[in-house]
C-alpha positions in Angstrom: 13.3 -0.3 4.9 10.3 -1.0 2.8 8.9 2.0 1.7 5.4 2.5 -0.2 5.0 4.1 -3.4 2.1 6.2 -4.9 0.7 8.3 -7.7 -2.4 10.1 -7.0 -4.4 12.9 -9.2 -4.3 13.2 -12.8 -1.7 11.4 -14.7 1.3 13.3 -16.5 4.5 12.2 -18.8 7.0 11.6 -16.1 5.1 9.7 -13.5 7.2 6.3 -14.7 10.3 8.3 -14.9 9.9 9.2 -11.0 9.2 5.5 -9.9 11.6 4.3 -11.6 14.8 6.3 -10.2 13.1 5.7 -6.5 12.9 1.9 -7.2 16.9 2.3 -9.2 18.5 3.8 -6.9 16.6 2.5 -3.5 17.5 -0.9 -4.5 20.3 -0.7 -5.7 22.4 1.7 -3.8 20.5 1.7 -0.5 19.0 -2.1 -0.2 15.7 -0.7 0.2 12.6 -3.0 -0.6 9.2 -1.2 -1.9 5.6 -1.9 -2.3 3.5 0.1 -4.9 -0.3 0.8 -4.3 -2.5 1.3 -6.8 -4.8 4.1 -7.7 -3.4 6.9 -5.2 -4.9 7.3 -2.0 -7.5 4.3 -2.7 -4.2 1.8 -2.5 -3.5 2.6 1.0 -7.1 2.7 2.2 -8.0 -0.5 0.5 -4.4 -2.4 0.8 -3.7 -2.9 -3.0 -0.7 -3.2 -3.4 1.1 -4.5 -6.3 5.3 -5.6 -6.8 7.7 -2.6 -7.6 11.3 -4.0 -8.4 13.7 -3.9 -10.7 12.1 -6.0 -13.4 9.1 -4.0 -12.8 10.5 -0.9 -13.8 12.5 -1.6 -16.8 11.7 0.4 -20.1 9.1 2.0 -18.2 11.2 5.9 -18.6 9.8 7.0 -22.3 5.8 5.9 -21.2 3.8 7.8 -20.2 0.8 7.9 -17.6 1.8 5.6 -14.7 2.5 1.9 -13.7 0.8 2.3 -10.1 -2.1 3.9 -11.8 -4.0 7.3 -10.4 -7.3 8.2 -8.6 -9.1 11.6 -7.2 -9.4 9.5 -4.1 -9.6 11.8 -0.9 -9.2 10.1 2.4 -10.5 12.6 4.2 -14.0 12.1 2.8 -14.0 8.9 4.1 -14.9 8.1 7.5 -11.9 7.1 9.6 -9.6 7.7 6.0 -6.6 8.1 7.5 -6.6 5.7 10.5 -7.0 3.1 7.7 -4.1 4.6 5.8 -2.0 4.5 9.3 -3.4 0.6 10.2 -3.0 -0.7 6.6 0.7 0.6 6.5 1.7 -1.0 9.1 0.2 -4.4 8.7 2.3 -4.2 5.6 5.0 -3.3 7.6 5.7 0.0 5.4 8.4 2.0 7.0 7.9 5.1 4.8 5.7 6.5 1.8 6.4 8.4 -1.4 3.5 10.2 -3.1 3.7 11.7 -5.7 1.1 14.3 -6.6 -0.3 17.7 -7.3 -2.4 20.4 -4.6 -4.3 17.8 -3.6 -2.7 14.4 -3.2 0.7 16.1 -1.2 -2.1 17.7 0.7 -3.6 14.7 2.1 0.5 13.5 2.4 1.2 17.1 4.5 -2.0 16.0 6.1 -1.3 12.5 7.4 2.5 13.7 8.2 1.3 16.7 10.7 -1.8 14.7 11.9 -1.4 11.0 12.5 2.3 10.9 11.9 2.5 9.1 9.1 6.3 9.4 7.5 6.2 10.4 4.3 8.5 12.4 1.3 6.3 13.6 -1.3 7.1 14.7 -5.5 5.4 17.5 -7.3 3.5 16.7 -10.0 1.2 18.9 -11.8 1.2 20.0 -15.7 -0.4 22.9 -14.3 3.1 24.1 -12.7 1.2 25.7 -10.1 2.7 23.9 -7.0 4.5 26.3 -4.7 8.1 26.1 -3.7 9.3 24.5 -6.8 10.1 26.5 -10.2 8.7 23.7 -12.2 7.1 20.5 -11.9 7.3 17.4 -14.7 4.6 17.0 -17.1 4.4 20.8 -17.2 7.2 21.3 -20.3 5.6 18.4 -22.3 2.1 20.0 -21.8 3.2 22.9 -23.1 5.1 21.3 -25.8 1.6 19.6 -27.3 -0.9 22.5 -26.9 2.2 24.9 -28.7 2.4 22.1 -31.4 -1.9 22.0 -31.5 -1.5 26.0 -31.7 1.1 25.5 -34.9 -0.8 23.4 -36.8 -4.4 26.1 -36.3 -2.8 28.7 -37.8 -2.8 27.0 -41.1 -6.6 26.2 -41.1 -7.5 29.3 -39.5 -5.8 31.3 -42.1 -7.6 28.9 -44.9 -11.3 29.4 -43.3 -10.5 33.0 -42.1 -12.2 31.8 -38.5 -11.4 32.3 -35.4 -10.1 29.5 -33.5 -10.1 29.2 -30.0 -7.6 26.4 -28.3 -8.7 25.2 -24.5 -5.8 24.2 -22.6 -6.1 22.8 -19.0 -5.3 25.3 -16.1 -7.8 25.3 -14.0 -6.4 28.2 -11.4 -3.4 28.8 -13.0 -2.7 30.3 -16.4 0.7 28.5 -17.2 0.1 26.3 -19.9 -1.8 28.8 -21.9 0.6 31.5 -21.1 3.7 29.4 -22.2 1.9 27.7 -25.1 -0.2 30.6 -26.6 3.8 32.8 -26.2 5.1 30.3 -28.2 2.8 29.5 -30.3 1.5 33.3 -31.7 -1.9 33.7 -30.1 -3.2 36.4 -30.8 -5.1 36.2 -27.4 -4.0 34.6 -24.1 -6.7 34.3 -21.2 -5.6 33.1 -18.1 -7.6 32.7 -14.5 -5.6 35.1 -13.0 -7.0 37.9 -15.5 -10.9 38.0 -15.5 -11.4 38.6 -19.1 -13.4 41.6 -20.8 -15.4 39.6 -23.8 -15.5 43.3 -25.7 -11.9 43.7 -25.9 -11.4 40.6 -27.0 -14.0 41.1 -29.6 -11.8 43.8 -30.6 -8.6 41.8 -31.0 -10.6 39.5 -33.2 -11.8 42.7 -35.4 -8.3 44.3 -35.2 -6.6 40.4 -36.2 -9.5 40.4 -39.5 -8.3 43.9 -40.1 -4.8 42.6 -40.6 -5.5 40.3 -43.5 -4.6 37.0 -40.4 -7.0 35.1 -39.0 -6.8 35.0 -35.0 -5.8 32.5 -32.6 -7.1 32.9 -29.0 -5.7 30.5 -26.1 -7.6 30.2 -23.1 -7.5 28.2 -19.9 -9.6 26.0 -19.2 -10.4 27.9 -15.5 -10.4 31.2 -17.6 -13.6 33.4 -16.4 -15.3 36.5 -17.7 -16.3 39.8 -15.7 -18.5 39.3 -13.8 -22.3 40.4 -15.7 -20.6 39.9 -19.6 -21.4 36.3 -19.9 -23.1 34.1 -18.3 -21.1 30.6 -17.6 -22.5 27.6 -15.9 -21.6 26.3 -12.5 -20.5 22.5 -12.8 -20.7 19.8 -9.9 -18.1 19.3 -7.5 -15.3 16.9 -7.2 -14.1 14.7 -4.1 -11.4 17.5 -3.2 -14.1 20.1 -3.6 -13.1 21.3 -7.7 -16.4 22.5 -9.6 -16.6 20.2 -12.8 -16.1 22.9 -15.1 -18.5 23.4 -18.3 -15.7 24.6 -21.0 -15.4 27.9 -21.6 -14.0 27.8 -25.2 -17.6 26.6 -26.0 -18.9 29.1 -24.6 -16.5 31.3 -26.1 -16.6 30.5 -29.3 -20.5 31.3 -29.2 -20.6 34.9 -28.2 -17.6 36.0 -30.5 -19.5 34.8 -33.7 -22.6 36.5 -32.0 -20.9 39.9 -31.4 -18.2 39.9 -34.5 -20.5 37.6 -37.0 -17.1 35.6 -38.0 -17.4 32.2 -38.0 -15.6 30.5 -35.0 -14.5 27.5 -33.7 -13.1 25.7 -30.2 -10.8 22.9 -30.0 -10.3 21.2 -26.6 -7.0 19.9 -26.2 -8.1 18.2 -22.9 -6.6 15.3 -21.9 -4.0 14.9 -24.5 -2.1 17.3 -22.7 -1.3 14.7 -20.3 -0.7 12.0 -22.1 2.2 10.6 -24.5 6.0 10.6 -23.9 7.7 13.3 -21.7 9.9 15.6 -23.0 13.5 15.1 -22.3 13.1 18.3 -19.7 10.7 16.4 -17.7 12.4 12.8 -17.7 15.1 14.5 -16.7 13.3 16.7 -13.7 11.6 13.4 -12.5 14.2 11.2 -12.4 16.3 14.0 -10.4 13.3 14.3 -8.2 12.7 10.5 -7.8 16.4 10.2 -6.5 16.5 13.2 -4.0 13.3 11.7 -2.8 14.5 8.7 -1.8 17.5 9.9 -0.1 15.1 12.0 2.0 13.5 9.0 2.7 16.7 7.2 3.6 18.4 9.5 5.8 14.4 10.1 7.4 14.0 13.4 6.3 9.8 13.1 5.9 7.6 15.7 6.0 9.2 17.2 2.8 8.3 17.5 -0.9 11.8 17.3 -3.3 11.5 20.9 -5.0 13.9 22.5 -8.6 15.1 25.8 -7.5 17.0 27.2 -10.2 19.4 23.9 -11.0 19.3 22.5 -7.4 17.1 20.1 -6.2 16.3 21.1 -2.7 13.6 19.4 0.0 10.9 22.1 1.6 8.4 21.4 3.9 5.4 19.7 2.6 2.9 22.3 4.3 5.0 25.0 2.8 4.2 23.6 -0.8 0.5 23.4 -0.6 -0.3 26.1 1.6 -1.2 28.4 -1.6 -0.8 27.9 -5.4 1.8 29.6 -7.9 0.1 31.6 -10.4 1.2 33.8 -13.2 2.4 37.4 -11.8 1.0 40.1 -13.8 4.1 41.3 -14.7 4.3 37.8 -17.0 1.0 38.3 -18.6 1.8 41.7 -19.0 4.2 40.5 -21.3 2.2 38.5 -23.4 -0.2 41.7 -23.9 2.0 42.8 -26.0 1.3 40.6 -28.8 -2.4 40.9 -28.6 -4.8 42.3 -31.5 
């Protein structure tokens, strides 16, 4: 067979280690040849394709980021997307396609599988975690890893300046990172999406913190909102997959708690380097175990499917299953993390 190979959406530590046990094991166990397109979904629409051996993949496990490179493309914005995706496959004689995504690139995979039969196996990938049917996805553990590191190191200064700090972590509908990260790490303050968040008790975790002698730490995601009528937050543009642009709310954040408590306060955006760098050993491990599962779905034509962890087991579920509705954090897990507040 030759079988395409894709990365689409933002870019996370474990995107090479995925490839690379596809293009190991598809080559050498099954005789498999593959073609790679660049850029997500614009590598299909636009035939770029580039070579993916075994050369090609060789010390490419510790990087990070990705080989095939990534895009927010969304071929259902274009006129006649996915007819190109269908005619472009097969004047490259592509038998099969792997993509490996988040939300939004398996849904244009469960999309081109249930409407123009395209045969496809996709991957989770998210450092969000908040893909359905799977208990984790790579890039989520070394996300977490970074912003818990970034947490450790603010305590010091914090303590030094006797400020608030605020640390923005990416979640934009789900509260994982900062949950995980701000558990490890000894916020003092965790706000997730799931919760909107009342901006006068935090106030008065802040005051309670001071009261203490310790300076406080507040995580907060990145998708975090307030009540509705406490603050007012600006609406941001919209993406190709419909995502507001949003305005960051640790800015905004750190504004009204010096206003309200008159302690000095600053916001520190983690952003992107959340994604990038070497994956932890967890998530080489988790994507090369998905990479090979995916490709014997792909071999014994099992498409249709994403490769999902549940518990130990790597087990295949239907792709519209996964994307049908995001994980997010149960309030029995943030409950949790209320304890340690103030």
């Amino acid at each position: 067979m030759k079988i395409g190979v894709l990365t689409g959406g933002g870019d996370c530590p474990g995107l090479n280690a995925v490839i690379r046990a596809i293009v190991r094991k598809g080559i050498g166990v099954y005789g498999h040849h593959f073609v790679g397109f660049r850029d997500g979904w614009r590598g299909p629409l636009e035939n770029d394709t580039c070579v993916l051996d075994i050369q090609a993949v060789r010390g490419i496990l510790p990087r990070g980021g990705t080989i095939l490179g990534s895009s927010r493309t969304n071929p259902y914005n274009i006129a006649g997307g996915s007819d190109r995706i269908k005619a472009n496959l097969a004047e490259l004689g592509v038998d099969a396609l792997i993509a490996i995504g988040g939300e939004d690139t398996l849904g244009v995979a469960s999309r081109l599988y249930d409407d123009a039969g395209v045969p496809v196996v996709g991957v989770p990938k998210t450092i969000d975690n908040d893909l359905a049917a799977t208990d984790y996805t790579f890039g989520f553990d070394t996300a977490v890893n970074i912003a818990m590191e970034a947490i450790d190191r603010l305590h010091t200064t914090a303590e030094s300046h006797h400020r608030v700090l605020i640390v923005e972590v990416m979640g934009r509908h789900a509260g994982w990172i900062a949950l995980h990260s701000g558990m490890a790490g000894g916020a003092n303050v965790i706000l997730i999406p799931e919760r909107p968040f009342d901006i006068d008790k935090v106030c008065a975790f802040v005051e309670s913190r001071f009261a203490t002698h310790y300076a406080p730490i507040i995580v907060v995601a990145e998708g975090a909102t307030p009540l509705a009528g406490t603050m007012v937050v600006k609406e941001g543009e919209l993406d190709s997959f419909g995502h507001v642009r949003l305005q960051g709310i640790s800015g905004l954040l750190e504004a009204e708690i010096r206003a309200r408590t008159g302690h000095e306060s600053r916001a520190t955006v983690l952003g992107h380097v959340q994604r990038g760098g070497t994956p932890t050993a967890f998530d080489r491990w988790l994507a090369t175990r998905f990479g090979l599962h995916a490709i014997d779905a792909v071999h014994d034509g099992d498409f249709g499917v994403m490769t999902a962890l549940r518990g130990t087991r790597i087990e295949l579920v239907p792709l519209r299953d996964a994307v049908v509705e995001l994980k997010t954090v149960p309030e029995e897990l943030y409950a949790e993390a209320e304890v340690f507040f103030g």
